[in-house]
Each structure stands twice: as C-alpha cells, then as structure tokens.
C-alpha positions as CSV (number, residue, x, y, z in Angstrom):
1,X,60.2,-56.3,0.4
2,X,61.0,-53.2,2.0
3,X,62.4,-51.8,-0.8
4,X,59.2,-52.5,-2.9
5,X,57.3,-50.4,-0.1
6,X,59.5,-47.5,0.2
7,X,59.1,-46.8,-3.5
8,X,55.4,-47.5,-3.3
9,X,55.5,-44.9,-0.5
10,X,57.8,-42.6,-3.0
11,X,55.5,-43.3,-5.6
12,X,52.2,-41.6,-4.0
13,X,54.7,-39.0,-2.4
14,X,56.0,-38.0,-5.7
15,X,52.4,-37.7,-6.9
16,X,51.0,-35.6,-4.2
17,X,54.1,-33.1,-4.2
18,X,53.4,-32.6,-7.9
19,X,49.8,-32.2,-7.3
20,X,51.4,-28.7,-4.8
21,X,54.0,-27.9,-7.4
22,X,51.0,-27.0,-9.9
23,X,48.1,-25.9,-7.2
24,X,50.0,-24.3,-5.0
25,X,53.5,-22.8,-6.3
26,X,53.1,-19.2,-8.5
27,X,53.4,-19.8,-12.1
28,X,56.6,-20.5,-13.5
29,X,58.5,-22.0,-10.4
30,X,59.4,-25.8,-10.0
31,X,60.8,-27.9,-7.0
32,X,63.8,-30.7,-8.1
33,X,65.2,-33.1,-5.5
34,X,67.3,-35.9,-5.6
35,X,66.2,-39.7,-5.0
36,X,68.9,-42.3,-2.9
37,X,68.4,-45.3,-3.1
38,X,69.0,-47.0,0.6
39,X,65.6,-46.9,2.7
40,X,67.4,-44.3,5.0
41,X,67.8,-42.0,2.1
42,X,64.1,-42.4,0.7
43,X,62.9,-41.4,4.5
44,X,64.8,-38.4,4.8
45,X,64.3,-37.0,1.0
46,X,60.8,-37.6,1.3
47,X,60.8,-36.0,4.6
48,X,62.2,-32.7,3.2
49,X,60.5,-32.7,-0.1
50,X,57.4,-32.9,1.7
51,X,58.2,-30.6,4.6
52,X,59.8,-27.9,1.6
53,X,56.7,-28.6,-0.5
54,X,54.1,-27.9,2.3
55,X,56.0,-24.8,3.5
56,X,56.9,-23.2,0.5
57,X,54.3,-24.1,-1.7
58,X,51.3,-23.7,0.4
59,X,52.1,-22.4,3.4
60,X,52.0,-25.9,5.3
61,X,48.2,-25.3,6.1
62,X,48.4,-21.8,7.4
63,X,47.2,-18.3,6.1
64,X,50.4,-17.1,4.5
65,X,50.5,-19.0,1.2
66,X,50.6,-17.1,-1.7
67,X,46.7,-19.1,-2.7
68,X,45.5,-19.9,0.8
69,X,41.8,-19.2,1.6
70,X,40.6,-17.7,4.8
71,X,36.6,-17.2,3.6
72,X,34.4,-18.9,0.9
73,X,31.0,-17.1,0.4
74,X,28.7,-18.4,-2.1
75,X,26.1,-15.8,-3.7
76,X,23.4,-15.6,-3.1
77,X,23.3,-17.7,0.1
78,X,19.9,-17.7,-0.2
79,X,16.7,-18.0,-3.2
80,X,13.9,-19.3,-3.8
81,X,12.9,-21.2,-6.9
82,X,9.7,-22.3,-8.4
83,X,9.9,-25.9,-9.7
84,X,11.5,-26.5,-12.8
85,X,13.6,-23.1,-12.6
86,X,17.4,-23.2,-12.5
87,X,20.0,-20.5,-10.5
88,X,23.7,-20.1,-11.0
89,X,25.4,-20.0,-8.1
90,X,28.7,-17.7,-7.5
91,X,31.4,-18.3,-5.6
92,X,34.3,-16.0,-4.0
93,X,37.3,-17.0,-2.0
94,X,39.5,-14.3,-0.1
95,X,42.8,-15.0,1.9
96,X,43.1,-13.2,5.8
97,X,43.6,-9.8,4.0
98,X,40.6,-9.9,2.2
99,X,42.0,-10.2,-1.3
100,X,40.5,-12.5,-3.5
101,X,41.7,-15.6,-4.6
102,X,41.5,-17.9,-7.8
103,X,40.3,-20.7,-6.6
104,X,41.8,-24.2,-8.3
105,X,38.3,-25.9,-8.4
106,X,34.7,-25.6,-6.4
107,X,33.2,-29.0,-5.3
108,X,29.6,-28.7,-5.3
109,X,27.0,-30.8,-3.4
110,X,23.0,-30.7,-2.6
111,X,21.9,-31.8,1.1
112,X,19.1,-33.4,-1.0
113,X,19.3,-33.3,-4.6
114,X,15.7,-34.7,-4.8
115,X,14.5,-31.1,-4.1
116,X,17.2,-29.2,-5.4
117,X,20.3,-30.6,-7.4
118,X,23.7,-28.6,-8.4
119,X,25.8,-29.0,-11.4
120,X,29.5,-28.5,-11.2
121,X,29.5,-25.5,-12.6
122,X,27.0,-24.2,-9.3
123,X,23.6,-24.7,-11.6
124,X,21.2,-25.2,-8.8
125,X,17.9,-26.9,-10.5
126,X,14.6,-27.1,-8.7
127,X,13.1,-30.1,-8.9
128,X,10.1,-30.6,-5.8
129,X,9.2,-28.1,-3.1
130,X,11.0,-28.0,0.2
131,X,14.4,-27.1,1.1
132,X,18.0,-28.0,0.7
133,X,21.5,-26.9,1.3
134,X,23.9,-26.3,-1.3
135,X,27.6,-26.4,-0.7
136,X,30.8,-25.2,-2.1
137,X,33.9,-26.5,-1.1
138,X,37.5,-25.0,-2.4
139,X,41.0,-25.4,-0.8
140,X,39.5,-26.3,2.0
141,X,37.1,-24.1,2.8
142,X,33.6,-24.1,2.3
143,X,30.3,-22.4,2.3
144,X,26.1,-23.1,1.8
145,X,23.3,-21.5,0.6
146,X,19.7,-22.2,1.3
147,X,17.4,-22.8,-1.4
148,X,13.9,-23.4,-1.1
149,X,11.1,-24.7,-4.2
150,X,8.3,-23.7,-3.6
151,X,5.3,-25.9,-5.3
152,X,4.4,-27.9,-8.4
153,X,5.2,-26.5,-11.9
154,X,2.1,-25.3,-13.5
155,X,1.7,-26.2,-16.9
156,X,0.8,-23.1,-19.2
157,X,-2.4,-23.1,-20.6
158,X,-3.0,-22.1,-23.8
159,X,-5.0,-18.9,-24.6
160,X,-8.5,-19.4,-25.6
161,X,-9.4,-18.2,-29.4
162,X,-11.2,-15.0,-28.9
163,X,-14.7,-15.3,-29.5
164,X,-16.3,-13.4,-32.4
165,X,-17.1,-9.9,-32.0
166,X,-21.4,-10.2,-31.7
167,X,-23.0,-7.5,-34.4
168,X,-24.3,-4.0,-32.2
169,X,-27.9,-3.7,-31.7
170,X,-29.5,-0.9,-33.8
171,X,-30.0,1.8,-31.7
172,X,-33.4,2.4,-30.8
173,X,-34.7,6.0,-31.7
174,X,-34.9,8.3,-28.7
175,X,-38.4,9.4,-27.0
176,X,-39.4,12.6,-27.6
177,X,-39.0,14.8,-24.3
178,X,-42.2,15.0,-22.3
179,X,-42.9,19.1,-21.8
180,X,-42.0,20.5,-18.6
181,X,-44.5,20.9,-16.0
182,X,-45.0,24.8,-15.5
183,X,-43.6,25.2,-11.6
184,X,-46.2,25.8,-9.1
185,X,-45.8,28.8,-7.8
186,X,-45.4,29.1,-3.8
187,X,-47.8,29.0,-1.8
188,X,-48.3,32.4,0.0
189,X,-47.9,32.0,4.3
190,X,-51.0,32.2,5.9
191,X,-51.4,35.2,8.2
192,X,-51.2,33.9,12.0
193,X,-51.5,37.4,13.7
194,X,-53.6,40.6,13.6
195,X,-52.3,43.8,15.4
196,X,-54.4,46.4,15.3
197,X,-53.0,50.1,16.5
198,X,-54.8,53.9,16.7
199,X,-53.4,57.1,16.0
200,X,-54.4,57.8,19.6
201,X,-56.7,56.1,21.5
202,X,-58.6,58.4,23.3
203,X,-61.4,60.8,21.2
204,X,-63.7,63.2,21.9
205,X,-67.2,62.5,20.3
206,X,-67.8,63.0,17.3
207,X,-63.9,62.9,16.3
208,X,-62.0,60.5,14.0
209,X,-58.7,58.5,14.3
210,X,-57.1,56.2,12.1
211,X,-57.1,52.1,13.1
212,X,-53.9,50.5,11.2
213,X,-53.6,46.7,11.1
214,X,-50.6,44.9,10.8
215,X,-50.9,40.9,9.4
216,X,-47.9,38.6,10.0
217,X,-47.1,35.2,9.2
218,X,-46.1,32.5,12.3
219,X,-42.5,33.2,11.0
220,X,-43.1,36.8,12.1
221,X,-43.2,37.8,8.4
222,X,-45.1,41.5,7.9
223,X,-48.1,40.0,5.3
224,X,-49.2,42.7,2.6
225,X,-51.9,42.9,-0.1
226,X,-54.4,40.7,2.2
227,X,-58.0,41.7,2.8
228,X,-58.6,43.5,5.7
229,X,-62.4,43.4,7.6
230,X,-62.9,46.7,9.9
231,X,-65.7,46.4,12.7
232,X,-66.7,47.5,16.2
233,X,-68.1,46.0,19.4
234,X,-70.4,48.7,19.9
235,X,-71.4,50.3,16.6
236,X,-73.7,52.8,18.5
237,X,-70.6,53.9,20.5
238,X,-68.5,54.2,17.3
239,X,-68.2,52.9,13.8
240,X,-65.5,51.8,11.4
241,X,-65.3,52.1,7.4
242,X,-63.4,49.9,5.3
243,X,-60.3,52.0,5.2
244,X,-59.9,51.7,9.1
245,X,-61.1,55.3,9.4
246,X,-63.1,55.3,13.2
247,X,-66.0,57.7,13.7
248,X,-66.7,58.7,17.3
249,X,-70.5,58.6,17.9
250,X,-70.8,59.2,21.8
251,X,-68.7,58.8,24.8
252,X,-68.0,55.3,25.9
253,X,-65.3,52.6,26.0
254,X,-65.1,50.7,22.4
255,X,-63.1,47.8,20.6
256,X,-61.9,48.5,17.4
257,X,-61.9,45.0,15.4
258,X,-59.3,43.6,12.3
259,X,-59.8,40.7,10.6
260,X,-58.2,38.7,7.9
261,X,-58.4,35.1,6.8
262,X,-59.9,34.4,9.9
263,X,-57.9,35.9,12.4
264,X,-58.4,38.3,14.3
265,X,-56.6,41.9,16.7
266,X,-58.0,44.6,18.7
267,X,-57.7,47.6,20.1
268,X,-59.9,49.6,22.9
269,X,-60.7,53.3,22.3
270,X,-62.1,55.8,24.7
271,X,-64.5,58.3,23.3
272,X,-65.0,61.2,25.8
273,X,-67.6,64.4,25.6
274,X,-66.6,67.5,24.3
C-alpha cells in the first residue's frame, strides 16, 4: 500500500517537474535523475528533483529566473466600447529589470462577461452597457483593464430614396424700373436775424450815409440774395431808398429800419445842423 502511494506521489511529481523542464528551462537544456525503488529513496529523489527543478529552472519563485515576471500591464487598461464592438487586448510581461518577457500563456477572464466578455486570445466584445473588469493572468502575475459599453446598438437605418428633383418655375419677367423722383432740392434756412450798421452814425443835415444790413440764419449763417425792405421811424427827420442809401432831412434823433422775411434790425442815427 505504501508502495502504490509513493509512485502515485512520483507520478504527479514527475508530471509537474516536466511541466518546468519545458516552461521554465532555456531551450535546449534537460534535467535526468535517477528513480530507487525503497520509499526512502523515492522521498529523497523527489526531494532533490523538485528542490533542483524549482531552483534551477525557475528560480524557486523568486525574480532571478531566466522567464520570471516582476510586471504584467495589459493595453489599454482602459476603453470604452459601444455595444456590439469588439477590442483586442495587449499584453506585456517584464522581469525586475524591465526586460520583456515571452510569456508561456495569458489566462483571460471578464468580472461580468454579461457586459463585456474576453476571448482567449484578449478579444474583449461588448455586449450591454455598464462596466466590467478584464484580467490577464501569466506566470503568475496579473493585470485588469476597465472597460465600459456604453448603450444599446442602434440599428442603421437605411437611406431614404431621394425624392425627384421638382421642375423650376418659369421666371417671371422683371418690372420695368419706376423713374427716379427728381431730388428736392434743399430748402433754403430762414433768416433769424437782422443787423443793421451805418457808415457813421452821426450826420449833418442834409448829408448821406450808407445803412448795410446783414441777414443770418439761427445757425449764425451770413444769408445772401434775400430781399431787403429799407424804412425810417421818422421819415420827416430822414428817409431811406431801397439801396439803404439815408438822406438827412433835419436835425433829430432817427431809427434806421431793415427788414426781411419778417424780421427785423435797427440802427439810431443823429442828424445834427450844419
């Protein structure tokens, strides 16, 4: 009975040290060891094959194997996927000093394949909106990325024929141009003041002087070619002609009056005796 288990034991022993002799040793290399056949003998082979086969072969768990793996990073570590749309997922293993290193085989898995499922080959496929975590596991190590569907598939819709062109209207003649109203011309400022001057304003009888008048508008505007009206407020005293031209009559104190379009200047003029 003991017998039978020690060579059960040697059985999955011998399996598991040929399962490091192909992951774990570099190319080319091969362990041999010898098998006794007391119980004693199976319990101390083993114990060395094992112990040689962990050491040599991969380390025995630590970072110096020739294929151990220090980091896994999957890329990208994060997406987001309409439903219905697939990503490939990459993954990279490195060893403590940063090399990178040919991993023997990545074990994917989905935190909820219901939203988002993985192949093993990393195909990530979106199947209903939320968010799940994808995994990658390799000698030992692993790493996620976060993937998140968003909504419902929409289904395309198909273009709509294009309706037919509709025929152009004729085009309607165009209306003659109405003529141009002539421009009014602008009407002329309306005189707001009348200044009325003399070439002197005191006279003997019988003398003349010139009265000028000077029209402006309320912008302060000199006004020319306006009709001028010449009076006086004592016409026995003195009298004015048309042109402004005064005529002293006798002596006396007289105004001298200017008028156009209504409004009116004057100017007082002392007639003295000879």
């Amino acid at each position: 009975m003991e017998q039978m288990t020690y060579e059960a034991i040697l059985t999955i022993r011998t399996s598991q040290l040929l399962w490091y002799q192909e992951r774990c040793l570099p190319t080319g290399s091969r362990m041999s060891w010898t098998q006794s056949r007391s119980p004693v003998g199976w319990r101390t082979v083993l114990g060395v094959v094992l112990v040689a086969a962990g050491a040599t072969a991969c380390g025995d768990g630590s970072t110096t194997g020739t294929r151990s793996v220090n980091e896994v990073a999957v890329t990208p570590n994060a997406a987001t996927l309409n439903v219905g749309t697939t990503l490939v997922l990459d993954v990279r293993a490195t060893n403590s000093a940063g090399v990178p290193v040919d991993s023997l085989g990545v074990f994917w898995s989905s935190s909820d394949s219901t939203i988002a499922a993985v192949s093993s080959r990393g195909v990530v496929s979106a199947r209903r909106a939320g968010e799940a975590q994808i995994a990658a596991t390799t000698l030992g190590r692993s790493a996620t990325a976060t993937i998140r569907v968003n909504g419902v598939a929409q289904p395309s819709v198909p273009s709509q024929p294009s309706q037919p062109s509709q025929p152009s209207q004729p085009t309607q003649p165009s209306q003659p141009q109405q003529p141009q109203q002539p421009t009014q011309p602008a009407q002329p400022a309306a005189v707001a003041t009348v200044v009325v001057s003399l070439a002197s304003g005191t006279v003997k009888e019988d003398d003349q002087v010139q009265a000028t008048a000077v029209l402006r508008s309320a912008a302060g505007t000199v006004l020319t070619g306006r009709t001028v009206t010449w009076a006086t407020s004592s016409p026995s005293i003195a009298m004015v002609s048309s042109a402004g031209i005064v005529n002293a009559k006798k002596p006396g104190t007289v105004l001298i009056i200017a008028s156009s379009e209504g409004v009116t200047g004057s100017v007082s003029l002392v007639i003295q005796r000879k």
